[in-house]
C-alpha positions as a Markdown table, in Angstrom:
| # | Residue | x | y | z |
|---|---|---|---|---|
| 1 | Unk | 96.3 | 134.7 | 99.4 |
| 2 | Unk | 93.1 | 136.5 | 101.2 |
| 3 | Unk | 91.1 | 136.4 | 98.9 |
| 4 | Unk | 91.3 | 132.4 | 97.8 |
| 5 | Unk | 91.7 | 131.7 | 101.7 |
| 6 | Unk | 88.4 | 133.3 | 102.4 |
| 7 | Unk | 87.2 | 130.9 | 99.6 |
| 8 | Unk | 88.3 | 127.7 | 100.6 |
| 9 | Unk | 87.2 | 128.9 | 104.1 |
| 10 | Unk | 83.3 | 129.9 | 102.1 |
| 11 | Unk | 83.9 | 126.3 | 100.8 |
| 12 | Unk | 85.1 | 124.0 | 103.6 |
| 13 | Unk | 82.0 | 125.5 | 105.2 |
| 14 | Unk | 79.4 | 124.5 | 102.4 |
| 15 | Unk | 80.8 | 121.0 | 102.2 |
| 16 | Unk | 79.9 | 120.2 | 105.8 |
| 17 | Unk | 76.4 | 121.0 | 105.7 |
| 18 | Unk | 75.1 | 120.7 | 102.2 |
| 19 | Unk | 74.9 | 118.0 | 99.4 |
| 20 | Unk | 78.3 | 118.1 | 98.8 |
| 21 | Unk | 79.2 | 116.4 | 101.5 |
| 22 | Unk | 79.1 | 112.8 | 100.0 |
| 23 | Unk | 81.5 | 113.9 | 97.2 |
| 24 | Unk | 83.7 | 115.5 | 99.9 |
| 25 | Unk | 83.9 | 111.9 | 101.3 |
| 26 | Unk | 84.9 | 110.4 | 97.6 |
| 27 | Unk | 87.6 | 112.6 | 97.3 |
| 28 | Unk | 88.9 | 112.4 | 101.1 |
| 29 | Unk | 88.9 | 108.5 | 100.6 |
| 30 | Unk | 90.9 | 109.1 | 97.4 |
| 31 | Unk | 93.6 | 110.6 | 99.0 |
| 32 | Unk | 93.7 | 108.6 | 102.0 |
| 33 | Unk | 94.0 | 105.9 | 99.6 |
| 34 | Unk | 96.9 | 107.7 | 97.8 |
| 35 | Unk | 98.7 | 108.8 | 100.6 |
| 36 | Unk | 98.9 | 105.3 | 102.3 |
| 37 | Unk | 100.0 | 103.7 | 98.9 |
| 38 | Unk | 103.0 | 106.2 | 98.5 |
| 39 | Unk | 104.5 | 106.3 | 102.2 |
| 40 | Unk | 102.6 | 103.3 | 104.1 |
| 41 | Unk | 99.7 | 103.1 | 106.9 |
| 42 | Unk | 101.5 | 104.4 | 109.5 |
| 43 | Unk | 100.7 | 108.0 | 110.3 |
| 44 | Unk | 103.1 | 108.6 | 112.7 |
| 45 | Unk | 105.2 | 108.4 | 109.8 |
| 46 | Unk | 103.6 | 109.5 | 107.1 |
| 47 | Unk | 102.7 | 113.0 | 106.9 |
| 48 | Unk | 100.7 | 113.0 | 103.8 |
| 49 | Unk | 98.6 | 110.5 | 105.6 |
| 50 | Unk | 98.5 | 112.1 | 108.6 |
| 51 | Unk | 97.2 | 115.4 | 107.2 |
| 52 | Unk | 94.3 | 113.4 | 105.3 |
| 53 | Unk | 93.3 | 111.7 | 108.5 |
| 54 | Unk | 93.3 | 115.1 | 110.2 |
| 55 | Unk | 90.9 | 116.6 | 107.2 |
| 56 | Unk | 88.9 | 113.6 | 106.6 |
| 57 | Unk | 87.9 | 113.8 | 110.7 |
| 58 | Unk | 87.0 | 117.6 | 110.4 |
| 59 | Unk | 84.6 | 116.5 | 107.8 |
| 60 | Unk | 83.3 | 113.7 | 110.1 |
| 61 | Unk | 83.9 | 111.1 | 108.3 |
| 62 | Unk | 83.7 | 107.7 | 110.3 |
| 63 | Unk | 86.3 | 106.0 | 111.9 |
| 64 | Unk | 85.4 | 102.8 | 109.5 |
| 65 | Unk | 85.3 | 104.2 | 106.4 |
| 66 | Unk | 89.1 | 106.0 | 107.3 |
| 67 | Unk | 90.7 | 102.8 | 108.1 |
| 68 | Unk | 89.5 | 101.0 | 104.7 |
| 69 | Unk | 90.5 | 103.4 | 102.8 |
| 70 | Unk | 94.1 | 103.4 | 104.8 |
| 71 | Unk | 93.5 | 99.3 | 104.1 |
| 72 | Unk | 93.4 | 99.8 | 100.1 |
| 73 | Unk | 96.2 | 101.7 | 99.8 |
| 74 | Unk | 98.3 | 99.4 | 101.5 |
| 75 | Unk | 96.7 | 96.9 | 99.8 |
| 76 | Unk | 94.8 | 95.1 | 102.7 |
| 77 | Unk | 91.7 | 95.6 | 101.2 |
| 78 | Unk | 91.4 | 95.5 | 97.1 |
| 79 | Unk | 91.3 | 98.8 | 95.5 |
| 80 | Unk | 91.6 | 101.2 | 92.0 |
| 81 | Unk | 94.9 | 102.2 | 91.5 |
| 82 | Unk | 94.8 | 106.2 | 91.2 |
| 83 | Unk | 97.8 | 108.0 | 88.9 |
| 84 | Unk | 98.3 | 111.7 | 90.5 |
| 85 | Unk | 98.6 | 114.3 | 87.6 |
| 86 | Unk | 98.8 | 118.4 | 88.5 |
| 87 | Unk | 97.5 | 120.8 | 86.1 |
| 88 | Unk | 98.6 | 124.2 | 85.1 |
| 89 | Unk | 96.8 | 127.6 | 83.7 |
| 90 | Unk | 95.3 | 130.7 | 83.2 |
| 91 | Unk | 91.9 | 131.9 | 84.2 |
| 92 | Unk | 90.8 | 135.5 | 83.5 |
| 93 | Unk | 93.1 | 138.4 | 83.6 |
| 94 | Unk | 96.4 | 135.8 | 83.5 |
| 95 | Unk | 94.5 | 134.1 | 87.1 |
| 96 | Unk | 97.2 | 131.5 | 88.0 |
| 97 | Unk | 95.4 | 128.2 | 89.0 |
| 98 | Unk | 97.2 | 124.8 | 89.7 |
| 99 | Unk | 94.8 | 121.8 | 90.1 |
| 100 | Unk | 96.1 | 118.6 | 91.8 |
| 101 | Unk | 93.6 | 115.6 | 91.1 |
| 102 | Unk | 93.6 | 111.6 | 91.4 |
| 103 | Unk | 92.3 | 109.6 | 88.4 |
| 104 | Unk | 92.1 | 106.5 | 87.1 |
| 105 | Unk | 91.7 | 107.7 | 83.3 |
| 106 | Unk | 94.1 | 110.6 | 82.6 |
| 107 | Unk | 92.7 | 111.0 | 78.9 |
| 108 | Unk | 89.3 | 111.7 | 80.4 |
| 109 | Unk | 89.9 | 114.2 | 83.0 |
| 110 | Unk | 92.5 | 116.0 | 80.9 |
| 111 | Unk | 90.1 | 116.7 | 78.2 |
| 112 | Unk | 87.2 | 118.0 | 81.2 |
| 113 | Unk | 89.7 | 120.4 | 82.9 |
| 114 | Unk | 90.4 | 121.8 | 79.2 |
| 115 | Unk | 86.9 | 122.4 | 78.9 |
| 116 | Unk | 86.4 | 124.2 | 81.8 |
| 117 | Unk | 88.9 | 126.2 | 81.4 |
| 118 | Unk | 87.9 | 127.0 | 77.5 |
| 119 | Unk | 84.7 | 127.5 | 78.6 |
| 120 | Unk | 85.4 | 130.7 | 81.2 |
| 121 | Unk | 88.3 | 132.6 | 79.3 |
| 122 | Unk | 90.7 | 130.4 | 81.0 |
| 123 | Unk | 93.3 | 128.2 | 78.7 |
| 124 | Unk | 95.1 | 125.3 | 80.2 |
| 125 | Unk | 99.1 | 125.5 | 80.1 |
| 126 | Unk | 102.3 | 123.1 | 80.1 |
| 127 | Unk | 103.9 | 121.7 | 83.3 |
| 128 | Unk | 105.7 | 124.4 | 85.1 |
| 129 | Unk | 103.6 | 127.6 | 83.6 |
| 130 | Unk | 102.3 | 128.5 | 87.0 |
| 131 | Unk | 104.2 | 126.4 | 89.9 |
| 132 | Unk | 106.7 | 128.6 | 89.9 |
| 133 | Unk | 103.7 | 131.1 | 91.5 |
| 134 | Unk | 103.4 | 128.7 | 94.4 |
| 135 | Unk | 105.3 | 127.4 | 97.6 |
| 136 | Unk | 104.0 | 124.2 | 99.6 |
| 137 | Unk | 103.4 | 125.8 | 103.4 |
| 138 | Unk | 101.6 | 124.4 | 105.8 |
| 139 | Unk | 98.2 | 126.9 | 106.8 |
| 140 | Unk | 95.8 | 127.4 | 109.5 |
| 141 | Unk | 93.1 | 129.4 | 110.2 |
| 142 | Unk | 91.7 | 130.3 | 113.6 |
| 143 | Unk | 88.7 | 132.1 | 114.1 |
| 144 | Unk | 89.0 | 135.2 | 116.3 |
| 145 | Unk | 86.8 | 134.8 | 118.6 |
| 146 | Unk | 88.6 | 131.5 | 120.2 |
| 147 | Unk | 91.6 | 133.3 | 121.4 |
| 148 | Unk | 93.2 | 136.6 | 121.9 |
| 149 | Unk | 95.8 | 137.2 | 118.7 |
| 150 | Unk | 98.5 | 137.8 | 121.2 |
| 151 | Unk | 98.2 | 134.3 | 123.0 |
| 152 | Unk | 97.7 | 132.6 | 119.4 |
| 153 | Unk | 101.0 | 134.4 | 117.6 |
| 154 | Unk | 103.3 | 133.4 | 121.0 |
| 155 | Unk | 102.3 | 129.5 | 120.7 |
| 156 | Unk | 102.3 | 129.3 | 116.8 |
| 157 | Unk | 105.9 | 131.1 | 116.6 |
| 158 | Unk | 107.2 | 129.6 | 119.6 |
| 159 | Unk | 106.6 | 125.9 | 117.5 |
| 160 | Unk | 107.9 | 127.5 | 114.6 |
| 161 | Unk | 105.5 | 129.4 | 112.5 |
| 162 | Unk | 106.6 | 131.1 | 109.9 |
| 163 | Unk | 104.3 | 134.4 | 109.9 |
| 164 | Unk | 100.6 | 134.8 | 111.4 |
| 165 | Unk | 98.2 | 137.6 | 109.4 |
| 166 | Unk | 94.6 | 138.8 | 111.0 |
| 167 | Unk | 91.8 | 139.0 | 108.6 |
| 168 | Unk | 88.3 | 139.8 | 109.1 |
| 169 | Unk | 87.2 | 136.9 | 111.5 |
| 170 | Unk | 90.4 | 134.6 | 111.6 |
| 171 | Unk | 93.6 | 134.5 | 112.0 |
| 172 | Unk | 95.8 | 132.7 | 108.8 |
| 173 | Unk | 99.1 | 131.3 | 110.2 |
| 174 | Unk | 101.5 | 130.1 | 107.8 |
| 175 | Unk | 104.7 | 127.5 | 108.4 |
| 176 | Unk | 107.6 | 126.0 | 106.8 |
| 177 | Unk | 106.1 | 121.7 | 105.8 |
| 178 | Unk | 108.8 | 120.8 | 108.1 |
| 179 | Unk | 107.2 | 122.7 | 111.3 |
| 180 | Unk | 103.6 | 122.3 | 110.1 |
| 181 | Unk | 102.9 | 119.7 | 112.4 |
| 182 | Unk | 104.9 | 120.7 | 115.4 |
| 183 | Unk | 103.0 | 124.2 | 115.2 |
| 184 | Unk | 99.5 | 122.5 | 114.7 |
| 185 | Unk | 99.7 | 120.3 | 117.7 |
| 186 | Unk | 101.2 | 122.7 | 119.7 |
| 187 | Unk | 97.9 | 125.1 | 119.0 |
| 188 | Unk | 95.6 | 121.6 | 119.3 |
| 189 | Unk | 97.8 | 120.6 | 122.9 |
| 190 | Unk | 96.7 | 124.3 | 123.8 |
| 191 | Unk | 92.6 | 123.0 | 123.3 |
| 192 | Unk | 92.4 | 126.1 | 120.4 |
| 193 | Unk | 89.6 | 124.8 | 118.0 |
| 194 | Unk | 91.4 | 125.3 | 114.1 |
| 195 | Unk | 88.8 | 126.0 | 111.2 |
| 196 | Unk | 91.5 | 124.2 | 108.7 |
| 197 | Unk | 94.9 | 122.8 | 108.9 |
| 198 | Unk | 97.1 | 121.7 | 105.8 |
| 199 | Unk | 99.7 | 121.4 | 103.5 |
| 200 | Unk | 98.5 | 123.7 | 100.9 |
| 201 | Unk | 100.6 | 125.8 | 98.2 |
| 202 | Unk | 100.2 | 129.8 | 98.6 |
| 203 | Unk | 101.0 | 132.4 | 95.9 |
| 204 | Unk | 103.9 | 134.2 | 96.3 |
| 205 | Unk | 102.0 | 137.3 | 94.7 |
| 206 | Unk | 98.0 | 137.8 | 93.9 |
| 207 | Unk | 95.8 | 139.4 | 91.5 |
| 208 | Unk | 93.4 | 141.6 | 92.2 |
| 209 | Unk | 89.9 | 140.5 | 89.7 |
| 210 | Unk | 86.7 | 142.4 | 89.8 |
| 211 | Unk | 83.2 | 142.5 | 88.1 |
| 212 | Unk | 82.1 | 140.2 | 85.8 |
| 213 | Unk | 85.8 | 138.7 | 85.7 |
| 214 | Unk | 86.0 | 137.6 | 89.4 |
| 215 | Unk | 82.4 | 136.0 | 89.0 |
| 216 | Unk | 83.9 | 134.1 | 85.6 |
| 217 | Unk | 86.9 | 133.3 | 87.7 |
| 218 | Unk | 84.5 | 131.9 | 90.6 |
| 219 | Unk | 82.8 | 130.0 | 88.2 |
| 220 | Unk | 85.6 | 127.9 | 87.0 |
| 221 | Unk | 87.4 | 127.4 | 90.2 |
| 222 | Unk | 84.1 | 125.9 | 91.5 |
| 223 | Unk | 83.4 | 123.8 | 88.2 |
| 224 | Unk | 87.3 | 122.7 | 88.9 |
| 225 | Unk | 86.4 | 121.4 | 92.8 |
| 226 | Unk | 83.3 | 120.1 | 92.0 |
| 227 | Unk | 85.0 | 117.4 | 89.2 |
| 228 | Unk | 84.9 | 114.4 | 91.2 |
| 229 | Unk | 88.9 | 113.7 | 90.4 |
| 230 | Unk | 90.1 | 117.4 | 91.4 |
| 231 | Unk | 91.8 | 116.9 | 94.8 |
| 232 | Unk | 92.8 | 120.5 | 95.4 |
| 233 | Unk | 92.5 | 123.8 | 93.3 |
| 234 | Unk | 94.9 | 126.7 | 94.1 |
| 235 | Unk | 94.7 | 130.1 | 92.5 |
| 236 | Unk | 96.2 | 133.6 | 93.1 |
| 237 | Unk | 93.0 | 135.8 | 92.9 |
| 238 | Unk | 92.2 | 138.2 | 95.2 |
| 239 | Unk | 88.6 | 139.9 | 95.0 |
| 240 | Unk | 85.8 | 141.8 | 96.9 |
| 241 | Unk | 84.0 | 139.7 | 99.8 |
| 242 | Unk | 80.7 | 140.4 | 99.0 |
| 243 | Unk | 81.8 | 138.7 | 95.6 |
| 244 | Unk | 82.6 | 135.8 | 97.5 |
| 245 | Unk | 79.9 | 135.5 | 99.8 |
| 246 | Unk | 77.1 | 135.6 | 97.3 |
| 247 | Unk | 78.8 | 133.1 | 94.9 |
């Protein structure tokens, strides 16, 4: 998982304070959208919802703009009606990559995933080839410098983390989706600032891409997040940081 971690963490970054940032707010209002229409406006209930609420505010997104789209998918406020389709395949060297998006014309955005993956040695499989790679968890990552790794692994496990691994300048703490939210408020009650807290699916094994392969492999997973229906992208590369850091 490292080395995808480190690039959503490369990415969350970048969509905060470049350009990106209104395209962010599309797909954040998508899934607010989605997650209100499938288990209801309340958050206390509604994890899904609750998660996207938490995500959209990291982003900054305004209070307004969070409540309407709440408002659509309850159908307060009219609204398109999004179908949610998951995608499966193969990047280069066998690169496992699930994409999770929200459209409103399925023909379309099947037929501009499959190009994307065509177009970087990838090929785009049947439902099931690469899910069985994955497990929903819920993931967090601390940077280092808030809190002595000691301190941090006591609270999280205490609340029921699962496992907590130190990386260069963080600290990635994983948990069942039952306890996600018991452990991430028990680290927010604690006034620890978190980098990123979700439900996200993690690879039960990685492989390791290099050279002119782990650039290709960059290059789709990017085209993939940029396409304004892709929700999430999850893959099981690992590679060199400089690799990631100049892409």
């Amino acid at each position: 998982m490292s080395g995808h971690s480190k690039w959503a963490s490369i990415k969350h970054k970048k969509a905060i304070t470049d350009a990106k940032r209104g395209a962010m707010f599309t797909k954040l209002i998508r899934e607010l959208t989605a997650a209100a229409r499938q288990g209801g406006g309340n958050s206390e209930n509604n994890l899904r919802l609750r998660t996207a609420i938490a995500r959209a505010k990291t982003h900054n997104m305004p209070t307004s703009n969070i409540d309407n789209a709440i408002k659509k998918g309850t159908g307060e406020l009219p609204g398109v009606v999004y179908e949610e389709i998951t995608y499966e395949g193969y990047g280069p060297k066998g690169v496992a990559i699930m994409i999770e998006t929200l459209t409103d014309n399925k023909n379309r955005t099947t037929a501009e995933i499959r190009n994307f993956f065509s177009k970087k040695n990838g090929n785009l499989g049947g439902a099931g080839s690469v899910s069985w790679i994955f497990q929903k968890k819920g993931y967090i990552v601390v940077d280092k410098k808030d809190i002595e790794e000691d301190k941090l692994m006591n609270i999280a496990l205490d609340a029921g983390a699962e496992d907590m691994k130190t990386e260069d300048n963080t600290y990635e703490i994983t948990t069942s989706v039952a306890d996600f939210e018991k452990v991430r408020k028990a680290i927010e009650d604690k006034k620890i600032n978190m980098q990123s807290a979700e439900i996200t699916m993690i690879p039960s094994s990685v492989i390791q891409v290099t050279g002119q392969d782990a650039k290709i492999t960059l290059e789709l997973v990017e085209s993939l997040e940029d396409h304004e229906d892709v929700q999430h992208v999850y893959a099981n590369f690992d590679m060199p940081d400089d690799v990631l850091e100049q892409n």
